[in-house]
Backbone bond lengths (Angstrom), bond angles and torsions (degrees), N, CA, C in turn:
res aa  C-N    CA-C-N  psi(-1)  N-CA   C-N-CA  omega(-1)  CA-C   N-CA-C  phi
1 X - - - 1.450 - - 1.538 110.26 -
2 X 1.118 121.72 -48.33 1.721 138.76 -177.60 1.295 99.32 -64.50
3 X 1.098 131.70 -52.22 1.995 150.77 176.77 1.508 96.32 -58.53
4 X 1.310 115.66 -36.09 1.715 103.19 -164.43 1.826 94.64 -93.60
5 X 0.944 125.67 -51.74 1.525 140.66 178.98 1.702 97.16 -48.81
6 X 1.218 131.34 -43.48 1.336 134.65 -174.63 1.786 100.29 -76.52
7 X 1.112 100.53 -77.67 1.863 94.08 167.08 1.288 148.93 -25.77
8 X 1.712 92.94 -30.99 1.641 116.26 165.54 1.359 119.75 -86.54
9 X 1.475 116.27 -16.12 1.785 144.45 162.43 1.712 92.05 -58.09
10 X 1.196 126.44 -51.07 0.913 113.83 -150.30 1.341 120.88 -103.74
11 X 1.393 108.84 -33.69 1.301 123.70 -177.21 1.996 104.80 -74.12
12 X 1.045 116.19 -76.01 1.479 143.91 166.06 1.428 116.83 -58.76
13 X 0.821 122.03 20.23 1.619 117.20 -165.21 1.688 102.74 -159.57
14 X 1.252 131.45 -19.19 1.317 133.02 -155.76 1.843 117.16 35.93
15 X 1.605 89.57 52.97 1.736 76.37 165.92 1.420 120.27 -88.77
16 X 1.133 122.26 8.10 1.645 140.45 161.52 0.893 134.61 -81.84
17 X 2.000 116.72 -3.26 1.321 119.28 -146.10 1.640 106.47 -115.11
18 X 1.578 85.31 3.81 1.478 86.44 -158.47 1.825 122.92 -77.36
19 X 1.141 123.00 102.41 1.917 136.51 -176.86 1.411 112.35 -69.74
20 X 1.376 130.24 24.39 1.613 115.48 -174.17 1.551 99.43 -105.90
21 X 1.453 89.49 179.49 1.452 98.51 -170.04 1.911 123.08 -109.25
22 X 1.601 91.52 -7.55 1.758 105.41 -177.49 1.488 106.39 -100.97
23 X 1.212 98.46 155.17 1.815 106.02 166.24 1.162 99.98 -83.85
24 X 0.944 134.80 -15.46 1.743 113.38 162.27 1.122 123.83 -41.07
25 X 1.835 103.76 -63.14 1.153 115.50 -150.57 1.564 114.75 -87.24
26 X 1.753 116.41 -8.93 1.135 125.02 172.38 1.586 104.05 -78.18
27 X 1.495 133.37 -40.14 1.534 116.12 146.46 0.884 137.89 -41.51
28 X 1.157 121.46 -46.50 2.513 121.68 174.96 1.150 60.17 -68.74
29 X 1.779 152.55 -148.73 1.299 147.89 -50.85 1.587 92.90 -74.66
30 X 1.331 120.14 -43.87 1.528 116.14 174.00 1.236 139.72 -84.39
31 X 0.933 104.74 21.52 1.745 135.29 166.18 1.092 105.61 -114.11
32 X 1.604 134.45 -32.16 1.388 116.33 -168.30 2.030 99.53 -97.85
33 X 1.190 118.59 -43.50 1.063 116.75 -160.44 1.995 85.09 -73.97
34 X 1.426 131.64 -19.62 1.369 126.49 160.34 1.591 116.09 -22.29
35 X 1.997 79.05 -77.76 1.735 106.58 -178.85 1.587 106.02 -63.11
36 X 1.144 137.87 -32.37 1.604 106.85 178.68 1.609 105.56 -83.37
37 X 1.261 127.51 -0.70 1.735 131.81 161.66 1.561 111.97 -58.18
38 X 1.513 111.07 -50.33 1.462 124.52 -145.98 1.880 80.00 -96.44
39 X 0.977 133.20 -6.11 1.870 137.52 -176.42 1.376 83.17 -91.05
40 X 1.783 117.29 -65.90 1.505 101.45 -146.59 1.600 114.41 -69.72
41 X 1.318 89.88 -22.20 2.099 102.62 -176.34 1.663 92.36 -62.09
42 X 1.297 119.10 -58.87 1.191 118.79 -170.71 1.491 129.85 -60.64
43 X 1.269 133.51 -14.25 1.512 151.83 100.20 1.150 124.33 -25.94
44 X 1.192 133.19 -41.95 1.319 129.36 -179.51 1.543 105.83 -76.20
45 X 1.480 115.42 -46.02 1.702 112.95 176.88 1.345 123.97 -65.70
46 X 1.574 93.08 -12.91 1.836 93.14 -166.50 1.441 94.45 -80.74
47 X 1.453 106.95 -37.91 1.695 102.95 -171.75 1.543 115.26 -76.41
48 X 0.956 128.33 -39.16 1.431 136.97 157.94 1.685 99.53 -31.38
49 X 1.473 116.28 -72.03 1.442 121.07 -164.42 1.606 104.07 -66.06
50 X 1.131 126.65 -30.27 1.595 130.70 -179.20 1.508 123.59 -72.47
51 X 2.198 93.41 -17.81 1.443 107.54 -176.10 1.504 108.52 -101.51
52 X 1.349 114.51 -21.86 1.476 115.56 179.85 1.696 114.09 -95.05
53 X 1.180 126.48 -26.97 1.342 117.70 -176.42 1.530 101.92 -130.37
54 X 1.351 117.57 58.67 1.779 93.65 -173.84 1.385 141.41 68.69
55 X 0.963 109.83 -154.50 1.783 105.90 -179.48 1.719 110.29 -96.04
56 X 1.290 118.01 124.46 1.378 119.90 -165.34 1.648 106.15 -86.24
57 X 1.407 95.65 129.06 1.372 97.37 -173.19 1.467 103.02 -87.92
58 X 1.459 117.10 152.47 1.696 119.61 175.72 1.762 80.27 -143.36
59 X 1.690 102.74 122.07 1.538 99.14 143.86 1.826 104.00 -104.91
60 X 1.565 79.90 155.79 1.640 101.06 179.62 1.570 92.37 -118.12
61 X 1.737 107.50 144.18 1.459 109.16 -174.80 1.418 93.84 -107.77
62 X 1.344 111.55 164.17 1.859 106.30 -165.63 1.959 86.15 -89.30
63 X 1.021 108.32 178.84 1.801 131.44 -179.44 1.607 85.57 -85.24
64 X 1.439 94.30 144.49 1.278 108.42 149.09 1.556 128.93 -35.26
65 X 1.226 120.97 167.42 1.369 102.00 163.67 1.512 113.70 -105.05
66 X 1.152 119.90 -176.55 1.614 114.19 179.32 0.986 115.32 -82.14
67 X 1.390 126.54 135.82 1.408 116.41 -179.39 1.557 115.18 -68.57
68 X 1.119 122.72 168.58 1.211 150.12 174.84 1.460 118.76 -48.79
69 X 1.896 129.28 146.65 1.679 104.66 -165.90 1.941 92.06 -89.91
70 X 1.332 110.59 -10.05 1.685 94.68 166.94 1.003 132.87 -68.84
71 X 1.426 117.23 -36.45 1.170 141.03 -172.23 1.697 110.30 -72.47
72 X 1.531 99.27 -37.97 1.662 113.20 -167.71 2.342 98.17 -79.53
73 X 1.353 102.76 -21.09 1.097 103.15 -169.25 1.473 103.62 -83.94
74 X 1.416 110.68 -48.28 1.869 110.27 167.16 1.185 133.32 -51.88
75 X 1.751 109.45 -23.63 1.141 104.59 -177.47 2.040 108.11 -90.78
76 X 1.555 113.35 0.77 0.836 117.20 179.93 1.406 130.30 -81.06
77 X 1.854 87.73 -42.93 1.947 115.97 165.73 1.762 97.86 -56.92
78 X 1.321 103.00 -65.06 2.203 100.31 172.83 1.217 98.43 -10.35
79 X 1.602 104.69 -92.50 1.323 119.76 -177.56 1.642 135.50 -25.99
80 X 1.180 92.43 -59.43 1.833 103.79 175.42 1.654 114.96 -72.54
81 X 1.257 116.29 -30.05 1.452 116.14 -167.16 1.545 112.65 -116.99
């Protein structure tokens, strides 16, 4: 699985391709060609899952709300004192 995911880095992805001369820049290239891996897998499952059982449900739960500026101030005095 790790061997096949790496191969597809390389082949499809140009994680081999990379000509610079910094260690920086050989990280962003392997972080980015990462993140468009971990996009295309994630496209690829959705459609798979959208093609085998129907329409895939995702609930999203809303965020909290923000707390309160009394509430946000006590928990600050907590903190400090």
């Amino acid at each position: 699985m790790c061997e096949q995911a790496h191969q597809q880095l390389k082949e499809k992805l140009g994680l081999d391709h990379f000509e610079g001369r910094s260690r920086t820049g050989l990280h962003r290239h392997g972080l980015m060609t990462c993140l468009a891996f971990a996009h295309l897998q994630h496209r690829r499952l959705a459609r798979t899952n959208l093609m085998g059982r129907g329409k895939m449900r995702v609930r999203l739960s809303s965020p909290p709300p923000p707390p309160s500026l009394p509430a946000l101030r006590q928990t600050i005095r907590d903190r400090l004192f």
